[in-house]
N, C-alpha and C positions, 0 to 999 in steps of 0.2 A: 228919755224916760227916767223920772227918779224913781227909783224903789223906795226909799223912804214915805211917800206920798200915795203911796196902794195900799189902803186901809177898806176895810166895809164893818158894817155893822154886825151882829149875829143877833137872831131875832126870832132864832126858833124857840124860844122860851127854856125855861131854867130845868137842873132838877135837883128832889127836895128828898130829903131821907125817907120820908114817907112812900116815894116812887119806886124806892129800892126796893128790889127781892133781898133776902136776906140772904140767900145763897147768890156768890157772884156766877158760878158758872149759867144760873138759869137766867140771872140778869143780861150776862153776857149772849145766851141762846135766845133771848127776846129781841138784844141789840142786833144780831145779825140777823133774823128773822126778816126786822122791820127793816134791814138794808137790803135784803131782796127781795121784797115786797116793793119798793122805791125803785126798784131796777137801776142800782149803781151799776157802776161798772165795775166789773171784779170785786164782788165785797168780801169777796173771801180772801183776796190779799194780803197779807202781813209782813212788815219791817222784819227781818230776823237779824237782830241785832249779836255777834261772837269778837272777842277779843284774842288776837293773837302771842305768841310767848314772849313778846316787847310789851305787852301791853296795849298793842297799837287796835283801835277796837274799826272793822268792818260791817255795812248793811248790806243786806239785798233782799229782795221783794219775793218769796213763796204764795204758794197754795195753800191756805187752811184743808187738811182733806177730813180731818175729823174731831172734833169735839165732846168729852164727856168729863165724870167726875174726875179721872183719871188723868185727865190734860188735854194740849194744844197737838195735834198731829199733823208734821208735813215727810211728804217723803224727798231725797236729792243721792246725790253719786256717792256713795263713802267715801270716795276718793278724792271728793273736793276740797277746797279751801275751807268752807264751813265745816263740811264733817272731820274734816284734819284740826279745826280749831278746836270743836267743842271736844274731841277726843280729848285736847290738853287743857280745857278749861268750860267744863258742862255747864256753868253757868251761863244764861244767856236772857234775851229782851226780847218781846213783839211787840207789836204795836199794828191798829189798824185807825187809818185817817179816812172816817167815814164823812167829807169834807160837806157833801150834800146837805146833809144831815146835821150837821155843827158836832159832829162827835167823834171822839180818840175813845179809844181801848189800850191801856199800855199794860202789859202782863211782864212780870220777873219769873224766871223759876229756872230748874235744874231740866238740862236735857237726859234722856237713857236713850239706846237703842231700840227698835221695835224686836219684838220675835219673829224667824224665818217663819212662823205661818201670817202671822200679821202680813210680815212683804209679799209672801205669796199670793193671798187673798187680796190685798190691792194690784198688785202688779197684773196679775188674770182679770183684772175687772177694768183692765185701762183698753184704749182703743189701744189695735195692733200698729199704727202707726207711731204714738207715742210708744212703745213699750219695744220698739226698733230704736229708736231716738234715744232711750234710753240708755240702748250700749252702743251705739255709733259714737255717741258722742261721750270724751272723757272729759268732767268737766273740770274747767277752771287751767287746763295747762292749755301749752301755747300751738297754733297750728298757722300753719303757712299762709292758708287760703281757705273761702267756705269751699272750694269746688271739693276739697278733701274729706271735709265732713259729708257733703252733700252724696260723695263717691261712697263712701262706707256704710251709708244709709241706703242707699241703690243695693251694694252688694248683698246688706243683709237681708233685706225685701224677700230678692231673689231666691236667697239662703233659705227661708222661711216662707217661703209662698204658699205652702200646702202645710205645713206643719205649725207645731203649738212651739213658742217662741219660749224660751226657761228662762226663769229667773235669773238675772248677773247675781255672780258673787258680792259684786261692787257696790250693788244699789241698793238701797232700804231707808227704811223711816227712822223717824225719834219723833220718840214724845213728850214735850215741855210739862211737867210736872208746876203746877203755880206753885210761887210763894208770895205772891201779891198782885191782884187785880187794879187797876185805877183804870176807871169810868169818868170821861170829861165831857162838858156838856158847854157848849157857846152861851154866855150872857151878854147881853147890853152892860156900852159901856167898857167892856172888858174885864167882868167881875164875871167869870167863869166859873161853872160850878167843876168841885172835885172831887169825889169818893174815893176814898182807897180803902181795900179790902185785903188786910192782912192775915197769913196763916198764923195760929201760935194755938202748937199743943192739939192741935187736930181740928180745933174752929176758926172761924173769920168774924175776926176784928172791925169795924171799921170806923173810919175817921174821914172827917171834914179839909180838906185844905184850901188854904188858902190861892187864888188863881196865880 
C-alpha cells in the first residue's frame, strides 16, 4: 500500500462569506446541528489539543457536553495529564473532523475551571454507571492490569447500590473560552474554503484564508 496514492476528491461544495452567520458560535451550533442530523458518529467529539512544561504538546479525543456564548465545555479527572497541563499552561486547541461532511472546526482559546455547582449539575445528570467510572478510575497514571480497575468499579457499585453517589473532589469541567474560531470547508481540486473568526475588543473579525 502506498499512502502517498490515497487521495479523493471533495465535492461537497464550497463556502462563501455570504453562508456565514456573523456570529461564529451560532455558525458553529448550525455546524453541529447538521452533524447530527447526518448521524455521524460521535459528532460531538473533539481533539483537545494541551502543551506540557517542555513545551512538548499532547491530543486526545473528549465529549463536547456543552456549547454557548461563554465557550466550549468538556468535563475529565483534575487529576489528569490534561487538567495538570492546562493548570500550567490554559491555553489550548479543539478541533472537530467532521470528515463525512468535508468539514473541520478548529477553535483556540483559554481554558478556566467550571463552578462546583456547574460539576454538580452535570455529574447528577450522568448515568450511575459512568458517574462510578468516574472515581474508579484515576486517570492517566499507571496500573497493573484492567482486572484492578474493573475490581474498583465492582466495589464501588456495591458501595453505592442504594445510595446517591457524591461528587469527587477530583473531577470537573473547564470551559475553553474562544479566541479564534476557523471553519474549513472541502473544495475541488484542493482549493479549500477557510473562515477565520477572530476575537479583538469584544467582536469577531473575520478573514479569508488561503487553503
Amino acid at each position: 500500500m502506498e499512502l502517498e496514492d490515497i487521495r479523493r476528491e471533495y465535492t461537497k461544495g464550497g463556502l462563501r462569506r455570504k453562508d456565514l452567520l456573523p456570529d461564529p458560535i451560532a455558525q458553529f451550533d448550525l455546524w453541529l446541528k447538521q452533524a447530527v442530523e447526518a448521524k455521524l458518529t460521535d459528532p460531538t467529539a473533539m481533539t483537545v489539543a494541551t502543551v506540557d512544561s517542555t513545551g512538548q504538546p499532547f491530543q486526545r479525543i473528549v465529549l463536547l457536553k456543552h456549547v454557548d456564548q461563554d465557550g466550549f465545555v468538556f468535563y475529565t479527572n483534575l487529576g489528569s495529564r490534561k487538567a495538570q497541563q492546562i493548570e500550567g499552561n490554559s491555553k489550548v486547541s479543539l478541533h472537530f473532523p467532521w470528515h463525512p461532511l468535508e468539514r473541520q472546526v478548529h477553535i483556540t482559546g483559554v481554558a478556566e475551571k467550571l463552578s462546583m455547582v456547574e460539576n454538580m449539575k452535570y455529574f447528577s445528570s450522568r448515568p450511575k454507571e459512568s458517574q462510578l467510572a468516574a472515581i474508579a478510575s484515576k486517570q492517566s497514571s499507571r496500573i497493573s492490569a484492567r482486572g484492578v480497575l474493573e475490581g474498583k468499579f465492582l466495589e464501588l457499585k456495591q458501595k453505592f447500590e442504594k445510595g446517591e453517589i457524591p461528587v469527587p473532589s477530583f473531577w470537573g469541567g473547564f470551559r475553553i473560552k474562544p479566541t479564534s474560531i476557523e471553519f474549513w470547508q472541502g473544495g475541488e481540486h484542493r482549493l479549500h474554503d477557510r473562515f477565520l473568526f477572530s476575537k479583538e475588543d469584544g467582536h469577531w473579525d473575520i478573514d479569508r484564508l488561503a487553503p
